[in-house]
N, C-alpha and C positions, 0 to 999 in steps of 0.2 A: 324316691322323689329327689331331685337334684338338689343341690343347694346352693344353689348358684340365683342369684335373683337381678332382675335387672335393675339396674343405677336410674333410671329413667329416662325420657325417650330420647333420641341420638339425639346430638347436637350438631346442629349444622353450619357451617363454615359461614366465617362473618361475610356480609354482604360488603363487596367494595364499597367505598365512598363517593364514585363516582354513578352508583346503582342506585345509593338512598339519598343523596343530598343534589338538592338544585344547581347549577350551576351559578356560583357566585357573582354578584355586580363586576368587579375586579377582573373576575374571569372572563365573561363577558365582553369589557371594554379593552381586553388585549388582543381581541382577534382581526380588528380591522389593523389595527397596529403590524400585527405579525405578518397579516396579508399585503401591505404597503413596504414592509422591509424586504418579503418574498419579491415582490415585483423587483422593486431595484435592485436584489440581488442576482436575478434573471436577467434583468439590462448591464450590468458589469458583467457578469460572465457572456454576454453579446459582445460587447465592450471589448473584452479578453480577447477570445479568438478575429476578432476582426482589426486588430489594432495595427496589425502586420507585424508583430512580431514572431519569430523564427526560433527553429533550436541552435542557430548560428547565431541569431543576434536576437537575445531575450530585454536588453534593454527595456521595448514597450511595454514589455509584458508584468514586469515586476512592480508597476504601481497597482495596476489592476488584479494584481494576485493581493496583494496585502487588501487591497477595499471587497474583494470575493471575503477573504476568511471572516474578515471585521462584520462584514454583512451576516455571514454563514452563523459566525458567533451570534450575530445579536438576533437571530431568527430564532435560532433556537431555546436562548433565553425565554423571547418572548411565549414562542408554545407553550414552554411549562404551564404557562399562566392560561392559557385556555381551554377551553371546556374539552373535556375527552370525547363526546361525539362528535366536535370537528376537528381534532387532531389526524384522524386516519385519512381526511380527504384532503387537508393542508399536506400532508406529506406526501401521499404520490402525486397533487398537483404538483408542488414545487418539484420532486425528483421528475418527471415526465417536462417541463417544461426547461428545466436545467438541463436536463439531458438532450434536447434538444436544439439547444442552440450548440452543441456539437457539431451539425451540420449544415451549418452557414457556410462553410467552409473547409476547404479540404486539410487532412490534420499538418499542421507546421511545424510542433513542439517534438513529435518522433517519427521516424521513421523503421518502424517496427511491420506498418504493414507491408513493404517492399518483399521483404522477407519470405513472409506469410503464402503471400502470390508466387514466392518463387520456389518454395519447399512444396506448393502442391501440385506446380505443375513440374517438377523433378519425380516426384512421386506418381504422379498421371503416367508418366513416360515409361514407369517402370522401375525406375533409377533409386535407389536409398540418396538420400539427403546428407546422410551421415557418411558420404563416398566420397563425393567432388564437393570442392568450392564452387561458388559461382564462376568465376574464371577459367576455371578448368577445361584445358582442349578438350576432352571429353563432351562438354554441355555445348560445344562451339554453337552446333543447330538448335540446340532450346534457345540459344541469349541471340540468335538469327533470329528465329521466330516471334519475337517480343521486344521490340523496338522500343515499347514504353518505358520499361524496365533499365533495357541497353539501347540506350540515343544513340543515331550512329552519324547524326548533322550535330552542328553547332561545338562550343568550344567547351562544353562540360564544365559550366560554372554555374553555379546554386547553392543554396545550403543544402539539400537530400542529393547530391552530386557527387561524385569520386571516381577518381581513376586509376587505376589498378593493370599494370601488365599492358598497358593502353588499350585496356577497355574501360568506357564510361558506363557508370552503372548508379544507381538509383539505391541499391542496399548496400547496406552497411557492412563493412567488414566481408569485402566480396574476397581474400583472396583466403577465406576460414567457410568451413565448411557449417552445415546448422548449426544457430547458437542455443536452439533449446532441447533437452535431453528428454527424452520420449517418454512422458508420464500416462498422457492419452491414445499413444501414438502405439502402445504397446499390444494392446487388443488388434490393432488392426494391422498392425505392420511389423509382424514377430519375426516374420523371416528375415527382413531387411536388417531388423536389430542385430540378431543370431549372427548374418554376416556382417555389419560392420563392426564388431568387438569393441572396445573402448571408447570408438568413435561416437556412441551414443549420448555418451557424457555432454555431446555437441559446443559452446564454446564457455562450461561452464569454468575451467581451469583459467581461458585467457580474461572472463569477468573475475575474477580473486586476484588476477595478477594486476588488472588495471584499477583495481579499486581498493589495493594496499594490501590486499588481506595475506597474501603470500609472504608482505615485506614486515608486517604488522605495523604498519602506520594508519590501520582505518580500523583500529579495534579501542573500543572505549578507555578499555583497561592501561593503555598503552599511553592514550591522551591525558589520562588523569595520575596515573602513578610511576611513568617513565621507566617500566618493566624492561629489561633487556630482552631480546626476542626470544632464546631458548627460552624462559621462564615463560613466554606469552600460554603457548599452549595448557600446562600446567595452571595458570591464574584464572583463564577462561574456564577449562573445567573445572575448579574448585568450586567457581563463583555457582557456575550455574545448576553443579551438582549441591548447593549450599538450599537453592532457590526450589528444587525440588524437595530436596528432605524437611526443607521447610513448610512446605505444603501437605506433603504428605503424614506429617507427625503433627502438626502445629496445624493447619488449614480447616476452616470450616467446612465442615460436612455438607448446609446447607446454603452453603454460597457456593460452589464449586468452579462457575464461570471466574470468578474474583482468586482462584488458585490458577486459572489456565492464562488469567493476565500477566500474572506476578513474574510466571515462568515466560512469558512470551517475552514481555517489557523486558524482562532480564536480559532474555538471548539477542533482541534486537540491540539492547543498550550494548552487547557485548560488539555486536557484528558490526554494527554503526552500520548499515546499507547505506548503498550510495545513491540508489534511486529512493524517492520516497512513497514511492505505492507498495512495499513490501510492508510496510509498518500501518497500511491501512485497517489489516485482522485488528487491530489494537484497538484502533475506534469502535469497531464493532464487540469488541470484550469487552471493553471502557461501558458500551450501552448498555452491556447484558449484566454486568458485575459492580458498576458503579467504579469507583479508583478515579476520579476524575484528572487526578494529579499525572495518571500514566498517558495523557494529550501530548503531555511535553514531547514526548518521545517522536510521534508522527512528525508535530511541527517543528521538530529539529531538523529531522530528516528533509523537511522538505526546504528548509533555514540553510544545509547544506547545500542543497543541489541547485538553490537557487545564487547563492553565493561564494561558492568555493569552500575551500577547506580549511580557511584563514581562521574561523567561526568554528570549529573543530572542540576545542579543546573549554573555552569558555560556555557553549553551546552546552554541551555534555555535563560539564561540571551544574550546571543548572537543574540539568534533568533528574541527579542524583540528590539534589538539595530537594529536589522538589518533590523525591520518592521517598526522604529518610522524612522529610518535614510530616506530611499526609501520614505517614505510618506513626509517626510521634503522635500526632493530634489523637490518632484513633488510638492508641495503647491505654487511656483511663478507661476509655467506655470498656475495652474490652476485660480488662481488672473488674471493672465491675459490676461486670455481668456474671 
């Protein structure tokens, strides 16, 4: 006979609180709330793209980005407070309805998709991307055949404009060859890779050189403690080899999204991007792991890019007060636990 006997019957995982309790008065009366802040956050972001501002002259645009985030902030606020069975259809309302006023208008802010159009049909033709520049005598009959692309009336003035070798053209950096290095591109266009060698890299060396990283003037560590640049390299990986073994010896088990922020937050604070949709994975950890304080980081970046680099150093210095602050607050609970 075993002797093993049962403890008694299993016990089943508690029922959320959103499963056993009513949705509260409180809760209730934030939702027409949240849904009137959704709206007018919908009509600013209309607002945004139609206002005529440009990636040459963002002037217009910069009032209407500050009333988007203030809005965006106080949306989300308000959801907290409403009931969880209409939380899933307030959010893909507002993202489908946000996302759509994308297309009021043809995009103004980048010029990324010129690009896009003209790496496929390099590659339609036959041709590796990673070979010629767009200017290249070689392409003479593709930038013939695409008039749109390469104007061949008028005096090539606009903001998505440039002229290069006196050809006008519509993309960016026409006398560089692809600027993005084949992550997707590699299943389907192995051969291409294979023969263009290094070329693949596409124009990731001339973004490091235009965005300091070469010179170490767009590295955190640089803005805040006036490192000499031999040292830079060195300081960057101590930091961020710091931020790993911190994780990995010290990090909770069952938070683990909140270890993959720490280290993310880290390496962004280190790189400083100069675009600010690199620092968006953060948002998304920020959701899944809580760290609220690591926000800072996106809205720098985007603090940057909207007003230069002047904002560099006081910017940053923030972000760091506001990563030491948040981790001080949390250090009693976790003593005493």
């Amino acid at each position: 006979m075993s002797i093993l006997r049962p403890l008694g019957p299993p016990r089943s995982a508690p029922a959320s609180p959103c499963d056993t309790e009513p949705a509260r008065p409180g809760h209730r009366r934030a939702t027409w709330p949240c849904v009137l802040v959704l709206v007018a956050l919908v009509a600013a972001m209309a607002c945004t793209f139609t206002s005529g501002g440009t990636l040459g002259h963002q002037a217009p645009l910069r009032p209407w980005y500050v009333a988007d985030i203030v809005l965006f902030a106080l949306a989300v606020l308000l959801l907290r407070h409403v009931p969880a069975h209409r939380t899933a259809a307030l959010v893909l309302a507002g993202s489908l309805a946000i996302a759509l006023t994308g297309l009021l208008v043809p995009p103004r802010t980048g010029d990324d998709a010129y690009r896009y159009l003209w790496d496929g049909q390099v590659q339609s033709a036959g041709i590796s991307p990673y070979t010629y520049a767009p200017t290249a005598p070689a392409l003479a009959g593709l930038r013939a055949s695409d008039p749109a692309l390469f104007p061949v009336t008028g005096d090539c003035t606009g903001w998505d404009l440039r002229q290069a070798g006196g050809i006008c053209t519509h993309i960016d950096r026409p006398t560089a060859h692809t600027v993005y290095p084949p992550v997707a591109f590699l299943l389907c266009y192995t051969p291409y890779v294979i023969a263009s060698g290094l070329g693949i890299l596409g124009y990731l060396p001339g973004y490091l050189q235009e965005q300091g990283h070469v010179q170490g003037t767009a590295l955190g560590l640089v803005t805040l403690l006036d490192l000499p640049q031999r040292m830079l390299p060195y300081a960057v990986a101590a930091v961020l080899l710091a931020a790993v073994l911190y994780v990995l010896c010290m990090g909770d088990p069952h938070a683990r999204w909140r270890g993959v922020l720490l280290v993310a937050g880290t390496g962004l604070f280190l790189a400083v991007p100069g675009y600010p949709w690199y620092a968006l994975p953060v948002v998304a950890l920020v959701a899944m792991g809580g760290r609220w304080e690591w926000l800072a980081v996106p809205v720098t970046s985007e603090v940057m890019y909207l007003f230069g680099g002047s904002l560099q150093r006081p910017a940053y210095a923030a972000v760091l007060c506001l990563a030491l602050v948040g981790a001080a607050v949390r250090v009693p609970g976790r003593v005493a636990q």
